[in-house]
C-alpha positions as CSV (number, residue, x, y, z in Angstrom):
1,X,-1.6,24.5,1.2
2,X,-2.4,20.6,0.4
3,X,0.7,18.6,1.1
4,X,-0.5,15.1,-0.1
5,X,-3.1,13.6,-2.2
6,X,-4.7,10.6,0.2
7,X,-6.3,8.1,-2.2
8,X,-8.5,5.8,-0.2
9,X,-10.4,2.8,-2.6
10,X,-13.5,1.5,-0.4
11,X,-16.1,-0.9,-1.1
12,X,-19.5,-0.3,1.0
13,X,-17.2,0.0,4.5
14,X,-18.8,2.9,5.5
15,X,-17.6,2.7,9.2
16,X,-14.1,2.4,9.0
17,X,-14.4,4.8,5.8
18,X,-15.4,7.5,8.1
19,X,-13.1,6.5,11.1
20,X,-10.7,6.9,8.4
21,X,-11.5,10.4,7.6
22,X,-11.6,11.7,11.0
23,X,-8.1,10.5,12.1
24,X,-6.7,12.2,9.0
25,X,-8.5,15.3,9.7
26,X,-7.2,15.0,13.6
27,X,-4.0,13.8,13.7
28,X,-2.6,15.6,10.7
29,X,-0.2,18.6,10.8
30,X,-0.7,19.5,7.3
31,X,-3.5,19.8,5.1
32,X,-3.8,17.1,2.8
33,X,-6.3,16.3,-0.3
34,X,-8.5,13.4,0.0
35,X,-9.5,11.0,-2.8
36,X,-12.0,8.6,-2.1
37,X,-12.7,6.0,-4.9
38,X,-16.5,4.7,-4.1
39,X,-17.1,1.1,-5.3
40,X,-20.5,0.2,-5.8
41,X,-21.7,2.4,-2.5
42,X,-25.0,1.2,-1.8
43,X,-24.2,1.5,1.8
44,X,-24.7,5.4,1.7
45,X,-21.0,6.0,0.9
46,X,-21.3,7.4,-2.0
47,X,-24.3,10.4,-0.1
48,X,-21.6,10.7,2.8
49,X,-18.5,11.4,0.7
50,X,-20.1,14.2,-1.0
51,X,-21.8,15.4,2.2
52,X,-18.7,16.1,3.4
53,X,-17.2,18.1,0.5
54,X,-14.4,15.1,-0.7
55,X,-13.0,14.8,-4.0
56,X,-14.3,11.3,-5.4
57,X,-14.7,8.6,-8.0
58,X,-17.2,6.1,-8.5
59,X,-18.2,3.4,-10.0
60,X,-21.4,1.6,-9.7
61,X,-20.0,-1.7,-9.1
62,X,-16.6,-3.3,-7.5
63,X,-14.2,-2.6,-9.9
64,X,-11.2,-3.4,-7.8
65,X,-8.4,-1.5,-6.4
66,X,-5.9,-1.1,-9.6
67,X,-8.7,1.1,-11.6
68,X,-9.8,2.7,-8.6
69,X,-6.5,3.8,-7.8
70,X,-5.8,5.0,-11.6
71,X,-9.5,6.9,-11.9
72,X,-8.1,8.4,-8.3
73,X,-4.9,10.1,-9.8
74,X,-7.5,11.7,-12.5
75,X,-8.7,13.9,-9.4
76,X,-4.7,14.6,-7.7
77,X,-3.8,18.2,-7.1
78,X,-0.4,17.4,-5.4
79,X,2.8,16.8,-5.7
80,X,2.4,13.4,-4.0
81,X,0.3,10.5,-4.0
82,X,-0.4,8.4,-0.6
83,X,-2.2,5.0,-0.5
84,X,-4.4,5.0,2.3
85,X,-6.5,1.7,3.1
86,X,-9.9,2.5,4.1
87,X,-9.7,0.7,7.5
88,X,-6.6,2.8,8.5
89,X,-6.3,5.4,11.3
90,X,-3.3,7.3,10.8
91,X,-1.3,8.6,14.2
92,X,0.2,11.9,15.0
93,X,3.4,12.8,13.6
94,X,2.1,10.4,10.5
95,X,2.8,13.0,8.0
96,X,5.4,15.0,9.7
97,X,7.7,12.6,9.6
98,X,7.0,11.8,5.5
99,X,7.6,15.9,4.8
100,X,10.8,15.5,7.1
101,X,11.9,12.8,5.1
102,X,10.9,14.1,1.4
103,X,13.3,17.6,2.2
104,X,16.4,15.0,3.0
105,X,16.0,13.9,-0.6
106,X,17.8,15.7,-3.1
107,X,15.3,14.5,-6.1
108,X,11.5,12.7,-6.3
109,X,13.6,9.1,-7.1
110,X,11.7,7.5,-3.8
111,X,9.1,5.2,-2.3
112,X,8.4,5.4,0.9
113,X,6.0,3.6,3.4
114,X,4.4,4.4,7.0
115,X,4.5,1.7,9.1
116,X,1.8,0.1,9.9
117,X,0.7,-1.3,13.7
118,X,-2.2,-4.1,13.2
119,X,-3.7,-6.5,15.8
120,X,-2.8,-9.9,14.3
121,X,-0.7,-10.3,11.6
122,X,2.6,-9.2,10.8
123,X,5.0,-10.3,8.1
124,X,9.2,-9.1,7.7
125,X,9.6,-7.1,10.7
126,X,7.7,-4.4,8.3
127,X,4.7,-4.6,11.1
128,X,4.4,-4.2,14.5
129,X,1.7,-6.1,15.9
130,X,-0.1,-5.3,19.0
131,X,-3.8,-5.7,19.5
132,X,-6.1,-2.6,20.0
133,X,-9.1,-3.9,18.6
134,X,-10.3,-5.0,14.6
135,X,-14.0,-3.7,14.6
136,X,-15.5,-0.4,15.3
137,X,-17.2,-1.4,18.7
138,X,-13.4,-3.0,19.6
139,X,-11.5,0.2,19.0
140,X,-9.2,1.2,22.2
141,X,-8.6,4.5,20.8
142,X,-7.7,6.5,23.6
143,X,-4.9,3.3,24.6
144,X,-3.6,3.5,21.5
145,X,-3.0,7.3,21.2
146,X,-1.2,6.7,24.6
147,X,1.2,4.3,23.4
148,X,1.5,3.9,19.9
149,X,4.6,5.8,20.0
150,X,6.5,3.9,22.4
151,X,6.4,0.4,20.8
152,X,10.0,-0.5,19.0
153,X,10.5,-0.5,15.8
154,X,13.4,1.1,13.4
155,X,13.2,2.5,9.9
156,X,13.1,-0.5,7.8
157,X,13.9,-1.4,3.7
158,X,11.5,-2.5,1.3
159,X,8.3,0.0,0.8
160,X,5.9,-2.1,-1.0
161,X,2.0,-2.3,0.7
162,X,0.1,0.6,1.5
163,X,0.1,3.4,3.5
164,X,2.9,4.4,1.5
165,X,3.9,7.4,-0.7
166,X,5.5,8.2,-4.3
167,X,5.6,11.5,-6.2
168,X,3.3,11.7,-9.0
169,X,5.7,11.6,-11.5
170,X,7.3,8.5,-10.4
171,X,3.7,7.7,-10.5
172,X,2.9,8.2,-13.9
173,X,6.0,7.1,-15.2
174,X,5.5,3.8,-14.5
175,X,2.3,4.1,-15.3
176,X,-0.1,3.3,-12.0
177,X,-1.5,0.3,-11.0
178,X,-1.5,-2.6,-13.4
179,X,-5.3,-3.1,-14.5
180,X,-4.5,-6.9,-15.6
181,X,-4.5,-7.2,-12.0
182,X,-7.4,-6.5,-11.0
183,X,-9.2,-6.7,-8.9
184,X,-5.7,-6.2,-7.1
185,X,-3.8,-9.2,-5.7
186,X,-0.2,-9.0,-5.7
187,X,-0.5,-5.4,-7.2
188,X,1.4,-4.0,-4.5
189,X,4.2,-5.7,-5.1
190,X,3.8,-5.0,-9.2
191,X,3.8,-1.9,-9.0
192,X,7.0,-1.6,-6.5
193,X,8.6,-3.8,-9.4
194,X,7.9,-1.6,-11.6
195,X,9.4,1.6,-9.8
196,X,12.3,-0.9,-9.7
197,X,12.9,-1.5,-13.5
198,X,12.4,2.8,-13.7
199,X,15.7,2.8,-11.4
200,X,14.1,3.9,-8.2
201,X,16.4,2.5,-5.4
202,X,14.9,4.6,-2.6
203,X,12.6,2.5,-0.4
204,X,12.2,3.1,3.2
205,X,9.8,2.1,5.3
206,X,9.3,4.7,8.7
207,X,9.2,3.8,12.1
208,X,8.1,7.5,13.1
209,X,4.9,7.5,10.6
210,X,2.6,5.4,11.9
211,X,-0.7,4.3,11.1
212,X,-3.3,1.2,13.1
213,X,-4.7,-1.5,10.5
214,X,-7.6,-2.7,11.8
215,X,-7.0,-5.9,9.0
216,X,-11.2,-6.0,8.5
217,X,-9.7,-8.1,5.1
218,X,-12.4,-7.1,2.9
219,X,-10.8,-8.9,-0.1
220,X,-12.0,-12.2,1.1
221,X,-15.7,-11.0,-0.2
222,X,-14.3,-10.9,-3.8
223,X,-13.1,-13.2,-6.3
224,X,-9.7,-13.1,-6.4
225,X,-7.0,-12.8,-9.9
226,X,-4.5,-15.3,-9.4
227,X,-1.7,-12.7,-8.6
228,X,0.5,-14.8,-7.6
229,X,1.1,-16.1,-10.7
230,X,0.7,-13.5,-12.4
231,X,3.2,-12.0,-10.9
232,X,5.3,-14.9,-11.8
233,X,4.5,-15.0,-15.0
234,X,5.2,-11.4,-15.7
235,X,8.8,-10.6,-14.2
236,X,10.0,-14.0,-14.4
237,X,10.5,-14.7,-10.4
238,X,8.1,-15.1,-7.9
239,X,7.2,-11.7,-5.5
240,X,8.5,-13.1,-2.0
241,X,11.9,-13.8,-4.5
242,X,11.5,-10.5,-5.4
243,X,11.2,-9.1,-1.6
244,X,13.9,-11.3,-0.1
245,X,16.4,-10.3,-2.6
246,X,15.7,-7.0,-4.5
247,X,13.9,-5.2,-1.9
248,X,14.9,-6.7,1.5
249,X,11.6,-5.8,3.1
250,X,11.7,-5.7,6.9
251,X,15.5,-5.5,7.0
252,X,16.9,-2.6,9.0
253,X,17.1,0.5,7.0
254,X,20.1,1.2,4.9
255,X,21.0,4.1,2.5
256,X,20.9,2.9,-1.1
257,X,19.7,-1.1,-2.4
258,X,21.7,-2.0,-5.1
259,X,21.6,-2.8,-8.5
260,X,22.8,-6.1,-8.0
261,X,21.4,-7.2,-5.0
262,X,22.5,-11.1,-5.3
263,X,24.8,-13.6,-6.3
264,X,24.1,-15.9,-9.4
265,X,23.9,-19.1,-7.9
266,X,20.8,-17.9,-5.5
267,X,19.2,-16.3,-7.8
268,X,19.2,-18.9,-10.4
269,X,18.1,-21.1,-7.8
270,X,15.1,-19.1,-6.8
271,X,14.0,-18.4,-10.4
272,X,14.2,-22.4,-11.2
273,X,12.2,-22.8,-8.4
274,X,9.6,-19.6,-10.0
275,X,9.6,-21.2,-12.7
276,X,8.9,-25.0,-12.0
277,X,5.9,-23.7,-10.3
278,X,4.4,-22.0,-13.4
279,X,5.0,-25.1,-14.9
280,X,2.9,-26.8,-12.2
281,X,-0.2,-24.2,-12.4
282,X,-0.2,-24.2,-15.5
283,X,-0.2,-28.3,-16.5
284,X,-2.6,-28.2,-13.6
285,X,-5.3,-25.8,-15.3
286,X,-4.9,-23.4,-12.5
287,X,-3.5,-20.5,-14.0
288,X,-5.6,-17.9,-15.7
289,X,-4.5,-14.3,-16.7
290,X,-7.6,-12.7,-16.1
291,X,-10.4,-14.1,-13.2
């Protein structure tokens, strides 16, 4: 029995699509479903995913990851919906420790993330970083299935960027991604703010899942929506306000956020400081709902 829908958007990344696949097949202890939204495909993704029997959409150009992710739901025959990045290669015990934690919940009121281990980058303590290759041809597989487990880490707050998982319920109640955004900066954050607003409190990031980002940043080949702004613009503070002091992302774990997370005075502060910056973009002509 399928345990979790995987949705995984990909735009003509046919290699780390398929490296993808394979370490979900491997390393999983559970059967799972998995959704793979084809943008555009000319690179023979679109032949390969229905070679190999997966549920799919597709489109014939790059529509983004927001739609994607929405046509994706269309095709969801579980219970729970996981956002998978198509350059991602989840690690054992990845969805062990997501069913372990789903049973400790008394209701679907949750978001949780994986944790992901990437190369370069990492941001809030919500990332361990440690380099085993960002190509195909860098890969140290066999290193990394040796060690992954050991580097430190504890459960963390804050479950906002993908891989990360929400029942479909939650899912449809506030509605999926946020089109306006497309083609999907700062969506991730949106649609956390969104659960948010719909009272989930629940947001734990997992040091036991685990999954290697190989960061192959594919959104710098598209134009980009100003989501920044529109973030702004749309809930009135800015998203790292929203992460410091709503979400705590990359703060150790603990039970239950709040639903007043912060004083006045800080907050008043940080939403002047929101706002004189929408002021800025848009005297400037920089701001546009809709690249």
């Amino acid at each position: 029995m399928e345990k979790f829908s995987i949705l995984i958007p990909t735009w003509n990344n046919l290699d780390f699509l398929k490296l993808c696949v394979e370490s979900i097949r491997r390393n999983s202890c559970f059967e799972h479903q998995i959704i793979v939204h084809v943008n555009d495909g000319s690179d023979g993704t679109l032949e390969w995913v229905k070679a190999e029997g997966l549920d799919f959409t597709h489109t014939p150009q790059n529509v983004g990851v927001c739609l994607a992710m929405n046509m994706m739901r269309t095709k969801v025959r579980t219970d729970f919906i996981y956002f998978l990045n198509d350059d991602m290669y989840v690690l054992p015990g990845w969805d062990t420790a997501l069913v372990e934690e789903i049973e400790k919940r008394p209701d679907n009121h949750f978001f949780l993330s994986s944790t992901a281990i990437q190369p370069h980058t990492g941001r809030h303590n919500a990332v361990i970083v440690a380099d085993y290759g960002d190509t195909i041809e860098s890969f140290q597989e066999r290193r990394l299935l040796d060690t992954y487990s050991k580097l430190p880490l504890a459960d963390w707050m804050g479950a906002t960027i993908p891989p990360n998982l929400v029942h479909r319920d939650i899912w449809d109640l506030v509605g999926g991604y946020s089109v306006e955004l497309s083609p999907g900066m700062y969506s991730d954050p949106d649609f956390t703010a969104k659960l948010w607003l719909c009272g989930i409190r629940y947001m734990k990031g997992l040091s036991a899942s685990r999954v290697y980002h190989f960061e192959t940043k594919s959104t710098g080949r598209v134009r980009k929506n100003n989501g920044q702004m529109q973030f702004l613009m749309k809930w009135g503070l800015t998203s790292s306000t929203f992460r410091r002091l709503y979400t705590h992302r990359g703060c150790e774990f603990a039970p239950q956020l709040t639903d007043s997370p912060i004083g006045g005075r800080r907050l008043w502060r940080q939403v002047l400081r929101g706002r004189l910056k929408a002021i800025w973009y848009i005297v400037k002509g920089a701001f546009h709902p809709v690249v």
